[in-house]
Structures are given as C-alpha cells and as structure tokens.
N, C-alpha and C positions, 0 to 999 in steps of 0.2 A: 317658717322662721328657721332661720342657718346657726344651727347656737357656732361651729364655727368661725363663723361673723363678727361674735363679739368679742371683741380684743378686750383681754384683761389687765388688770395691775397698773393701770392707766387713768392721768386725769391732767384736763387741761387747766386746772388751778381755778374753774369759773362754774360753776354749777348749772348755769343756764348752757353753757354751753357744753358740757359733760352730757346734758339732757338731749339734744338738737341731734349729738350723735351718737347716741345711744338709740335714739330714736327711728333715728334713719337704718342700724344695725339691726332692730327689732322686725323692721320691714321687710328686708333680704331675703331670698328662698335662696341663695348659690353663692359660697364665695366670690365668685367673678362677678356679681351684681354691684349694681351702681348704689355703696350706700358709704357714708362719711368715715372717716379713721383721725383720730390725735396721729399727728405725724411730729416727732420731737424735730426741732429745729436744726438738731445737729445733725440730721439726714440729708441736709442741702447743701448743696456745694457749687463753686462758681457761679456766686451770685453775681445780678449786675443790672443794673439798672434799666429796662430799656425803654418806660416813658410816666404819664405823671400825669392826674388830670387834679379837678377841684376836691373830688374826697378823696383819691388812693394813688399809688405809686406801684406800679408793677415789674416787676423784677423775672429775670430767666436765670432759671438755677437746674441744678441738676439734682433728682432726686434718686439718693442710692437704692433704697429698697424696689423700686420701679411698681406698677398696677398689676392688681391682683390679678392672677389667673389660673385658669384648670387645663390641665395637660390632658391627654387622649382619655387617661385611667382618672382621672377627675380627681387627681393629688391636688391640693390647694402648691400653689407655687406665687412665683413674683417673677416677673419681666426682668430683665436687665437694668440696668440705671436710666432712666429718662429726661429729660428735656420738659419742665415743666413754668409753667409763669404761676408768681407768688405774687397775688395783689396785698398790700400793704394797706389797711383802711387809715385814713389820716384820725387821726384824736380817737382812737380806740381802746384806749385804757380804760375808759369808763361804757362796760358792757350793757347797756340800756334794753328793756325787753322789743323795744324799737328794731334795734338793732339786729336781734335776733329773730327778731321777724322778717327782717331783708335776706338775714341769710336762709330762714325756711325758702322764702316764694323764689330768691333765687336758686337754692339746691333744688327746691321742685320744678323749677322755668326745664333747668340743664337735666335733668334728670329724667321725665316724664312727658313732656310738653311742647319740648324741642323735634323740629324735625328731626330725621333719623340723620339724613344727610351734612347737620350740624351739628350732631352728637360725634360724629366720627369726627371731630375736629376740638371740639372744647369736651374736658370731661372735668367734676368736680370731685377730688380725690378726698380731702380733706382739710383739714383745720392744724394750722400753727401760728406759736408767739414768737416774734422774734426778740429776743432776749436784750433789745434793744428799745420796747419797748413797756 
C-alpha cells in the first residue's frame, strides 16, 4: 500500500464514487501505479469535442497536472501537461450502483487485463464532473 497515493481533502460529491477511488488508491505499491484520482474539472483545458456514440461523447482536452511519475531518486513528480480524452457518460447524474460497476470492470479491463502493448496507448487516469452536468 503507497499511503503516498492517497490524495487527501478531496471528494467527488458521490460517495460510491469517492469509494471506487479510494479503492483503487488502497491497491497501489508506487506512485507511478495505475490507480484512480478525483481530477477537479478545472484542470482541463482546450476542450473539444471529437466524436459521440449512443451512451457518451468524447472530448480531447488538455490536462495540466499531466500522469504520475517517479524520477531516477523516486520523488513523486507529474509529467508535463497532456493530451488526454474525457468520455462524457450521457444521463449520468443519476449514479446507479450499475453504473459503477462498469466503471470497476472497465478500470480493471484498462488496468490489469489489457495487453501490455494496449496499455501503452489507453491509460485510465481518473474521474471528473463536468460542471455542466
């Protein structure tokens, strides 16, 4: 466990979902491990829409903090600003334990389960509301 990891003074306003990544925190042995963050909304920049299916809408924004990482002396750091896509769940105001079940098997698909050589291309950084909805 990275106590590290657990990002404090933070909540995404939904309690199952406070849980989800907290959860995923508790699992981590390393900063740079693949495990969930509340990332506040106002971190994203140049957003834009770049397509739309039956349940979400996906968006390329820029995210200022950029992914975790550990330098040679294993300081916790952050990347430069990145280039990330924001899927937008359509009617997701109402958090269903449903719901949050999709996001478990998908953060466990992306996270555990994926080839390697697919990991280097999608990564699941974390969880935000767009104040929009």
């Amino acid at each position: 466990w990275c106590k590290k990891c657990m990002q404090n003074g933070w909540t995404s306003g939904n309690e199952q979902i406070d849980k989800l990544i907290q959860e995923t925190q508790r699992k981590a042995s390393a900063w740079s491990d693949n495990y969930l963050e509340w990332i506040n909304y106002d971190q994203f920049s140049k957003i834009r829409e770049i397509g739309e299916g039956a349940f979400s809408v996906v968006y390329k924004a820029t995210w200022s903090d950029g992914r975790r990482t550990d330098d040679k002396e294993k300081r916790c750091s952050r990347t430069e600003p990145i280039t990330v896509a924001l899927k937008c769940i359509k009617n997701s105001q109402s958090i269903t334990p449903y719901y949050i079940q999709n996001l478990k098997t998908y953060y466990r698909h992306f996270s555990t389960e994926c080839p390697k050589r697919i990991l280097n291309y999608l990564e699941f950084y974390g969880i935000t509301q767009s104040p929009y909805t």
